[in-house]
C-alpha angles and dihedrals in degrees: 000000000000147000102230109203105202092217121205114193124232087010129116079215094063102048082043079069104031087057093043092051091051092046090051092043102049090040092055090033094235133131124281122227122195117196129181119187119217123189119235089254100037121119081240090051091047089047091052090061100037111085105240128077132205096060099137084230089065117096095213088067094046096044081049098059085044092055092054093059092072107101094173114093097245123135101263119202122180118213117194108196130190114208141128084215096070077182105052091044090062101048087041087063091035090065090037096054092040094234122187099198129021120216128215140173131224138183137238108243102151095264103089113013108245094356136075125169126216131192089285106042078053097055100047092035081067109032109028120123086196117068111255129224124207119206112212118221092263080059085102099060108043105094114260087226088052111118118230105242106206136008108216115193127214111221120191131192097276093059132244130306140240095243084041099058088032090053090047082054102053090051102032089047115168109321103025108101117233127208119206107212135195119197110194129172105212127143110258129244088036143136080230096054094054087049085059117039083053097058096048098056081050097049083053103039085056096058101043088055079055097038096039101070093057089056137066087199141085114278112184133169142226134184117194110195113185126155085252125038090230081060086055100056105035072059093063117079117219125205112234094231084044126119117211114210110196120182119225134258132302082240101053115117108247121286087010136108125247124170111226142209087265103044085048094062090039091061079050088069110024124113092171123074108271128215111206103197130212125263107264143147114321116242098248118254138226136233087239091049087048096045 
């Protein structure tokens, strides 16, 4: 098992990344894979197959000094790819490297907050089998020996998954709190938004009777009800050493990632580093989740 960091060299984003992985990876006590793509015509591509190392165009060079900026003490392996799909490289590692969890870096442009997605955070955000974390661009200065201090869970309508609990798991482990959280757009003072408001704390408390027994620590819920889903969630308070896990989309292929409407707002908001898990099988729900 292993937390992979797609690097990118000279780039905030890619020490964003490189910081977070490490972060994950010290936190879960896991290995730490650093990967950097090449296409087949670039200088670095040219550098792999020459015989000499050190040229700065070289990516080995680069993924060595990168290396050295882990201060956890966490295995470290460098992986140097050639390949024109960036995308399909890092999920190829990922897989290779069998990899719970891909990191990757963004950049603040005004769009989305603290986040903002290129080419290759948008392909992966919407085909990766392996959940995918987004560093936002703080990501740099937060400690890569700082704990996260809480998990917190979005929970749609349709209910959580089984990566996505399994995912909460392997970073809460035993004495990190989760919070499970429902975001819902009704308008207020409503009999819908009753409705609402009570099946979702159903819906949570459901699974956090199913979710709880894995667990020694603490598993709460919260449900945010506004006329507008960017109202529910400027209603909802983050922790600054939190890690927020979102399904994907009804839509997603399964076993796939797909960012959906509501993620996409949440990035929007989020100051904390963000997992977006595959599509997988629901967890199973009760009549009395259902009621």
């Amino acid at each position: 098992m292993s937390v992979l960091v797609a690097y990118r060299r000279s780039s905030p984003a890619g020490r964003d990344a490189l910081q977070l992985g490490a972060r994950i990876a010290n936190h879960i006590g896991t290995g730490l894979d650093i990967v950097s793509v090449s296409r087949f015509e670039s200088a670095a591509a040219v550098a792999l197959r020459g015989p000499e190392q050190g040229d700065e165009a070289d990516p080995r060079t680069a993924l060595h000094l990168a290396a050295e900026l882990v201060k956890v003490d966490v295995p470290v392996h460098t992986h140097a790819v050639v390949d024109d799909s960036t995308a399909s490289a890092i999920l190829r590692t990922a897989h290779e490297v069998g990899a719970s969890i891909i990191v990757l870096g963004t950049t603040s442009n005004g769009l989305f907050g603290r986040f903002s997605l290129g080419s290759v955070s948008n392909i992966l955000l919407h085909s990766s089998d392996i959940p995918v974390a987004l560093a936002p661009d703080t990501a740099r200065d937060t400690p890569q020996d700082a704990p996260f201090g809480r998990v917190s869970v979005a929970i749609g309508d349709i209910g959580g998954n089984r990566t996505m609990f399994d995912t909460a798991n392997l970073l809460a482990g035993a004495d990190v709190p989760v919070r499970l959280l429902t975001l819902a757009a009704v308008s207020s003072g409503t009999d819908a938004e009753r409705r609402t408001r009570t099946e979702a704390i159903a819906r949570l408390d459901h699974l956090a009777d199913l979710y709880r027994p894995e667990r020694a620590s603490t598993t709460t819920a919260q449900v945010e009800v506004a006329g507008r889903i960017t109202k529910a969630i400027d209603q909802v308070f983050w922790e600054p050493d939190e890690i927020v896990l979102i399904g994907s989309a009804r839509i997603a292929r399964e076993h796939t990632t797909f960012i959906g409407s509501t993620a996409t707002k949440l990035l929007r908001a989020l100051t904390v580093p963000m997992i977006v898990v595959p599509r997988d099988d629901q967890v199973p729900e009760t009549k009395a989740a259902k009621a």
